[in-house]
C-alpha positions in Angstrom: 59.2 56.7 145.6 62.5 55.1 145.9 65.8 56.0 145.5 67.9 56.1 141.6 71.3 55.1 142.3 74.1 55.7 139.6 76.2 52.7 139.5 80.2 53.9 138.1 83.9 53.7 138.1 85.9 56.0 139.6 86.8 57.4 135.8 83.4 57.6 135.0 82.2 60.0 138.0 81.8 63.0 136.1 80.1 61.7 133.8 77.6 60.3 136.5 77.8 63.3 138.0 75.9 64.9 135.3 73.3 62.4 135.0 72.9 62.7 138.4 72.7 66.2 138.9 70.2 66.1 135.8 67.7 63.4 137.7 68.1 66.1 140.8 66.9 69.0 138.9 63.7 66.5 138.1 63.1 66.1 142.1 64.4 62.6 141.8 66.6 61.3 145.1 69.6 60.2 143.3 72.9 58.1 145.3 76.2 57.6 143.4 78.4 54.4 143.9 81.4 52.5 142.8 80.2 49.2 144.4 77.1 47.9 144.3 77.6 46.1 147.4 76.6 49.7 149.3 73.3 49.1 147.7 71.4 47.8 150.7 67.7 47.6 149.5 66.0 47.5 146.4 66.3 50.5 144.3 63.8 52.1 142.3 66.1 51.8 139.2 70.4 51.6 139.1 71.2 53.4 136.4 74.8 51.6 135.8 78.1 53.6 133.4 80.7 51.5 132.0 82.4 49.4 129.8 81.0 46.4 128.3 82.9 43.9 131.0 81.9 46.1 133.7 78.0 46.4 132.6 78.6 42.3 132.2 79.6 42.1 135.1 76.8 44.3 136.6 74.4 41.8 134.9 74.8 38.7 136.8 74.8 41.0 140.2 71.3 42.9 139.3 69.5 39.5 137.5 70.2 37.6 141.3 69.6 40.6 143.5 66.4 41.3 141.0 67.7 45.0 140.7 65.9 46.9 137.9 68.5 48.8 136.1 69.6 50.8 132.5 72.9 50.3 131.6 74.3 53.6 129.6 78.4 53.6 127.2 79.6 56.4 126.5 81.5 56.9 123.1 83.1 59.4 122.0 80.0 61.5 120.4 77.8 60.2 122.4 76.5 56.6 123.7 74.1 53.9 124.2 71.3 53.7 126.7 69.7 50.4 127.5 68.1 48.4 127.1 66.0 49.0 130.3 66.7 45.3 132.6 63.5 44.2 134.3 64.6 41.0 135.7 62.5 37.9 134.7 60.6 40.4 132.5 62.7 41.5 130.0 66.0 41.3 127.9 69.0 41.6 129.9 72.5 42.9 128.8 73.6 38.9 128.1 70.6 38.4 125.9 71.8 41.9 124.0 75.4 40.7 123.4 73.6 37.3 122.1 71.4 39.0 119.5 74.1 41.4 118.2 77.0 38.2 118.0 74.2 36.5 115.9 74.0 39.7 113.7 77.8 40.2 113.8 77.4 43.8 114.8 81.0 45.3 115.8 81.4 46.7 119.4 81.9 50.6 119.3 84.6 50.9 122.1 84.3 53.0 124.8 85.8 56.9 124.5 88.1 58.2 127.7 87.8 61.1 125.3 85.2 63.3 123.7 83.2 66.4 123.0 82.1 67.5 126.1 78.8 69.3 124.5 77.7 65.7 123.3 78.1 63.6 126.1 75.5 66.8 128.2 73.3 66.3 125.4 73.7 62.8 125.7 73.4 62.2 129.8 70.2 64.2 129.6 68.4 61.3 127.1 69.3 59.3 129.9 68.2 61.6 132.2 64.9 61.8 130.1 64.5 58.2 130.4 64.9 57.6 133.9 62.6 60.2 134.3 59.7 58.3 132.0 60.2 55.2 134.2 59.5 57.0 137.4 56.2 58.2 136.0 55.5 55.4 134.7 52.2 54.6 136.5 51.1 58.1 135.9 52.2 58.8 132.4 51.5 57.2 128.9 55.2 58.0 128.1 57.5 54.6 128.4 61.0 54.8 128.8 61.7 54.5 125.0 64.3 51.7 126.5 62.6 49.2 127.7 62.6 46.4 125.3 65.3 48.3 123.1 69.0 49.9 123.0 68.6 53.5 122.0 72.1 54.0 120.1 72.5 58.0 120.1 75.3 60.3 118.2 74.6 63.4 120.6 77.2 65.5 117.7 74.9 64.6 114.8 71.9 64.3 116.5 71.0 61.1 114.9 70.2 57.9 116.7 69.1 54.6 116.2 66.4 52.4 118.5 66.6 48.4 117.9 64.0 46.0 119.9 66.0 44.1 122.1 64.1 40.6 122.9 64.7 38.1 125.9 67.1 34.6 124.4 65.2 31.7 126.1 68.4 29.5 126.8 70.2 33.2 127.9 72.8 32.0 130.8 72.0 34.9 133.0 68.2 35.2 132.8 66.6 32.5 130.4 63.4 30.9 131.2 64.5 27.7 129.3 67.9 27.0 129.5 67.1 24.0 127.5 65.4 24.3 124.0 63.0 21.4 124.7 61.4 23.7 127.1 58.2 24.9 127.2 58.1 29.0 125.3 57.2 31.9 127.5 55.0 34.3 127.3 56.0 37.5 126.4 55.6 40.1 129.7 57.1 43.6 129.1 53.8 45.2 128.4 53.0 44.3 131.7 55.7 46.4 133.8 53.8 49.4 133.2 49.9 48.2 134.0 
């Protein structure tokens, strides 16, 4: 099994902390970072925290160093998780911001503030998840994530999961930058044969 690392800014630790300790308590070897340049060798899964320019940011860096990773906002009841970046397999955080421009969804800023009951509730989900993708080969359960952004209000205990799908002529991971290109096949299924 490999390691988890937990990709965050400094202001962000505690909350990485939690996940973190979370992942521990499920016998998962967890690393914390604020650089992703101490990531030496491929890790199991980066679980990355941030803002939107930082998770942007994060995107180019995982898609060339083909680092699978879930990218997790907080808000100020709770967050979004996802959705879960295979590289070359599926959706990436690029393609995401694509699909909700094209729907004009508004961004939810991020919170430095908020109930501290939701964002526990909240860091175990993605605890959850993480935990679904490293018994993946053993388990029928997928990560919920992969192929979709779980949107979660920890303080209502409502959420919302949208498919996410891949953008072809996406600059970070498209498979036809062109539209004259030849279509891909569809592959996410196939991360968890």
């Amino acid at each position: 099994m490999g390691e988890y690392w937990i990709l965050h800014a400094e202001e962000d630790r505690a909350k990485a902390e939690k996940i973190g300790g979370m992942l521990q308590i499920a016998g998962l070897p967890v690393r914390w970072t604020q650089s992703p340049d101490e990531v030496r060798e491929v890790p199991e899964l980066m679980i990355a925290i941030g803002s939107e320019e930082r998770l942007s940011a994060w995107n180019e860096i995982a898609n060339n160093r083909a680092f699978n990773w879930l990218p997790v906002r907080f808000n100020r009841l709770g967050g979004s998780v996802g959705p879960l970046v295979i590289p070359g397999v599926t959706a990436c955080r690029e393609c995401l911001k694509r699909r909700m421009a094209s729907l004009a969804s508004p961004d939810v800023p991020e919170a430095a503030a908020g109930f501290e009951l939701s964002w526990q509730i909240f860091a175990g989900i993605v605890a959850l998840e993480v935990a679904k993708w490293s018994s993946r080969h053993k388990s029928s359960f997928a990560p919920l994530t992969l192929g979709h952004l779980l949107e979660f209000d920890a303080f209502h205990i409502e959420g919302e999961l949208s498919a996410v799908h891949r953008v072809p002529t996406c600059t970070v991971c498209g498979v036809r930058r062109s539209a004259s290109l030849a279509a891909q096949p569809w592959t996410e299924a196939a991360v968890l044969a």
